[in-house]
N, C-alpha and C positions, 0 to 999 in steps of 0.2 A: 504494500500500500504506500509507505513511503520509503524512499532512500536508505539505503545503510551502507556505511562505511564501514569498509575494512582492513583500512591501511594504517594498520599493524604500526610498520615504522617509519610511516611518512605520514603522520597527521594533516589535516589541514585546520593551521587554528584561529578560532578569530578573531578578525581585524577588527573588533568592535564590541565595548560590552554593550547589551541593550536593559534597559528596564522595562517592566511590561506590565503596565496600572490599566485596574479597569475601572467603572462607574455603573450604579445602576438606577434604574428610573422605575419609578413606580406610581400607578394613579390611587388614589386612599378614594374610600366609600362618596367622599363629597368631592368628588371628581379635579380634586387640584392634585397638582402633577410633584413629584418628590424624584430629586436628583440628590445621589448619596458625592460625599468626597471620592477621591481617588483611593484605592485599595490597590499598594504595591504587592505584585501578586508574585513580579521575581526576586524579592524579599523574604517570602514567605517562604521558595523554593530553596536561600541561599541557608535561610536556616535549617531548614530540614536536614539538607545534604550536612552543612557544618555540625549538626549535635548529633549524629549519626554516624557510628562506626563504621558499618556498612548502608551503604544509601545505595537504593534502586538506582537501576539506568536509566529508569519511566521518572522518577522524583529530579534526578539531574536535570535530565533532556528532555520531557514530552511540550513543556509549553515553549522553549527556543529549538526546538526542533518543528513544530507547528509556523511558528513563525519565519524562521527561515523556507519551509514550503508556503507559506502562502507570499512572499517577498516573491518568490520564484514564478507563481502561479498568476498573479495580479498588478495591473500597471499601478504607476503611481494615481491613477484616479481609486483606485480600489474596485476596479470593477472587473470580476470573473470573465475568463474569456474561454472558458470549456466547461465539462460536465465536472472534470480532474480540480479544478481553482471552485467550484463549488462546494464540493467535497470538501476539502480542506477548509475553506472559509466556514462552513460548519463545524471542523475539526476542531478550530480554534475557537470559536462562540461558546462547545461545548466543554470545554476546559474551563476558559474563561467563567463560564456562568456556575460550573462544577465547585470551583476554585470559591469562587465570591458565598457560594450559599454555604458552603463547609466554614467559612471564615467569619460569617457577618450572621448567619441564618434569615427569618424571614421571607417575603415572598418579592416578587421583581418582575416587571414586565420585558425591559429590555436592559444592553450592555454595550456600552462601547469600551474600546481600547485605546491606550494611548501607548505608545512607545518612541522612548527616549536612547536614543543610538550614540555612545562617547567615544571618536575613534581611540584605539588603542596604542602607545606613541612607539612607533619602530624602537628596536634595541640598538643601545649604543653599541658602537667599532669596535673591537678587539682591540684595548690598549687607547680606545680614542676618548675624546670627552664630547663630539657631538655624535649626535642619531645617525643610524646607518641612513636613511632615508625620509625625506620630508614627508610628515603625513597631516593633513587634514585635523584642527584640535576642534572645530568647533561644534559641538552637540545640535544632534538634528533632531526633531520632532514631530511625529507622525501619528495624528489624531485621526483615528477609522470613525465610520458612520455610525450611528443607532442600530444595534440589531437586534430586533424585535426573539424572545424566548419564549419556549410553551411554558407559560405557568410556571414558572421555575424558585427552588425553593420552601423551606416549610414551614408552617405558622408559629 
């Protein structure tokens, strides 16, 4: 379904840490509308892994593995351009909204994401004191749309 690497002793590592917060919106009985704060979701993951002897490969990688396939899958509009980038873009909603109701409980209509991408700064020279290679420092931000959940959540 998705990607796997298997190169052993040629990683490919990357060039960017990302953070990956979500929000959710909910209408209350007298029909006004409720937007929660941001809920850092790849905080929640860093901890897990960190107080964890042994930590899953699904607890490291499933929400920046998700993300990395939907980067791949969708333009910068966010807009699906096969059956494959639909798939995924659900892949990631259901993490996302998985993630938020485990953390927050309660009930939620929709979710958006937001992610926060810091390049990572090339490694200095062997022996040298500047960076092997100029890279990019300034943090990008990539606010996704509304996406609407079944009922998600529990009272």
């Amino acid at each position: 379904m998705f990607e796997q690497n298997w190169r052993l002793f040629a990683p490919n590592p990357q060039s960017v840490n990302r953070q990956i917060s979500a929000r959710i919106k909910k209408t209350a009985p007298d029909g006004t509308v409720q937007v929660s704060g941001w809920i850092d979701l790849t905080a929640a993951d860093n901890s897990a892994v960190r107080h964890n002897v042994f930590p899953s490969h699904t607890a490291q990688n499933m929400l920046r593995q998700a993300w990395n396939s939907y980067l791949k899958t969708h333009g910068g509009d966010n807009q699906p351009r096969s059956e494959r980038a639909l798939m995924i873009e659900k892949y990631l909603r259901n993490i996302a909204a998985d993630r938020v109701a485990a953390q927050r409980g309660g009930t939620f209509d929709s979710i958006q994401l937001r992610v926060i991408s810091r390049p990572i700064p090339a490694p200095r020279e062997a022996g040298g004191s500047r960076p092997a290679a100029a890279a990019p420092t300034r943090a990008e931000t990539r606010q996704l749309p509304w996406w609407k959940v079944a009922s998600h959540g529990t009272n």
